[in-house]
C-alpha positions in Angstrom: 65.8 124.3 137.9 69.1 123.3 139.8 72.0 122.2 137.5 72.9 119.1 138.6 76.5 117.8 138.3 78.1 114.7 136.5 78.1 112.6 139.4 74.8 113.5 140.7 73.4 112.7 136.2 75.5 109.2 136.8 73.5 108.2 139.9 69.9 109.1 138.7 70.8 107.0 135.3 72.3 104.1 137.7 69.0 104.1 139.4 66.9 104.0 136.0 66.3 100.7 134.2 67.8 100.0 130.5 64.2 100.4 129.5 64.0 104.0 131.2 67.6 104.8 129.6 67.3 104.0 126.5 64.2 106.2 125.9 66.2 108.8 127.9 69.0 108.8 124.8 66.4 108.0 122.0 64.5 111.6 123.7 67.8 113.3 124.2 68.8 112.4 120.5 66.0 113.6 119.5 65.5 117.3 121.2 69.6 118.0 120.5 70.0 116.2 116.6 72.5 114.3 118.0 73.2 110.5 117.9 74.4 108.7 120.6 75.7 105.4 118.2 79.9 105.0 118.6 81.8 105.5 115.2 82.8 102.9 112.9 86.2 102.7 114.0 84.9 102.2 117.6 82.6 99.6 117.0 83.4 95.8 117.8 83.8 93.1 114.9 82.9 94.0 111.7 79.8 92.3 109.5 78.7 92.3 107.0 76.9 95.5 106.9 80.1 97.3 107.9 81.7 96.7 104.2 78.7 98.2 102.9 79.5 101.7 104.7 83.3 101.6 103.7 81.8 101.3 99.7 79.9 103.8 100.2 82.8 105.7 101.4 85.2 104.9 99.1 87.8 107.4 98.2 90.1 105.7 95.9 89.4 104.0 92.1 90.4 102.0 89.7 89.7 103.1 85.9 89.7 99.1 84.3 89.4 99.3 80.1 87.0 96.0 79.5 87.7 96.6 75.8 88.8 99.0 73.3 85.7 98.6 71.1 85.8 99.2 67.2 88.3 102.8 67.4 91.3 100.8 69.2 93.2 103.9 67.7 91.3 106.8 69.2 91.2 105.0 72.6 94.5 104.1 72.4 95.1 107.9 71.9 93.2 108.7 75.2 95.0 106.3 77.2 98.3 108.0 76.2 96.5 111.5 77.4 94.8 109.9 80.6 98.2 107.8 81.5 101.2 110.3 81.9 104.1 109.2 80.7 103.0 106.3 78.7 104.6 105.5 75.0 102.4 104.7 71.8 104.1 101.0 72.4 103.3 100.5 76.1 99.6 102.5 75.4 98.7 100.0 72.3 99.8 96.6 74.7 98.0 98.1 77.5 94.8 97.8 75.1 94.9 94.9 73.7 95.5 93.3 77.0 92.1 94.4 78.1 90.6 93.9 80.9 93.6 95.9 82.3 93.1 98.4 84.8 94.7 101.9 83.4 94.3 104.2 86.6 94.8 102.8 90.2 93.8 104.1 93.0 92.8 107.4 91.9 90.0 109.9 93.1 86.6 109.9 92.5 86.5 112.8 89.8 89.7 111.9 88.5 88.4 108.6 87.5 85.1 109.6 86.0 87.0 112.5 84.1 88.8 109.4 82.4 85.9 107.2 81.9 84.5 110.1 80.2 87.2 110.2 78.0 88.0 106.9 77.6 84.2 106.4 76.8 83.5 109.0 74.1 86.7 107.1 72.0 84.6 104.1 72.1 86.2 101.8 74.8 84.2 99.9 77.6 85.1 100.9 81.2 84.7 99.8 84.4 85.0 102.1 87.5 85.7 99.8 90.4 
């Protein structure tokens, strides 16, 4: 078979119709497990299905105490160990203003580590 160069490719598609091309890419995605579809960041507007895809690829997280439960004191413990640098004053307000976020922006396995934690003391949690 002769290898054919770009510009000879370009006019055999221009001559094809849109029905023709499009099972051209759907065959040629198929025989090379490629995809053809531009990347997110290349695409026009975004919809409502686009915020979807950036939850689903969410990299950052907020750890927020809904409450301390019935062992304030034990949670109030872990929040000291999960928050560095936090006093027994500012970790005993920062329960009992729950819902309060504790962690911000944090990743993924940070913030389950501390909902772990956070959890086994007996406080409610909220990963957002």
């Amino acid at each position: 078979m002769a290898k054919l160069s770009n510009d000879e490719l370009l006019d055999v598609f221009k001559e094809m119709t849109l029905l023709e091309l499009s099972a051209f890419v759907k065959q040629f995605e198929e025989t090379f497990e490629v995809t053809a579809a531009a990347p997110v960041a290349m695409a026009g507007p975004a919809g409502p299905g686009a915020a979807a895809a950036e939850v689903e690829e969410q990299d950052e997280f907020d750890v927020v105490l809904e409450s301390a439960g019935d062992k304030k004191i034990q949670v109030i413990k872990v929040v000291r160990e999960v928050v560095s640098g936090l006093g027994l004053k500012e970790a005993k307000e920062l329960v009992e203003s729950a819902p309060k976020a504790i962690l911000e922006k944090v990743a993924k396995d940070a913030a389950e580590a501390a909902k772990e934690k956070l959890e086994a003391a007996g406080a409610k949690i909220t990963v957002k």
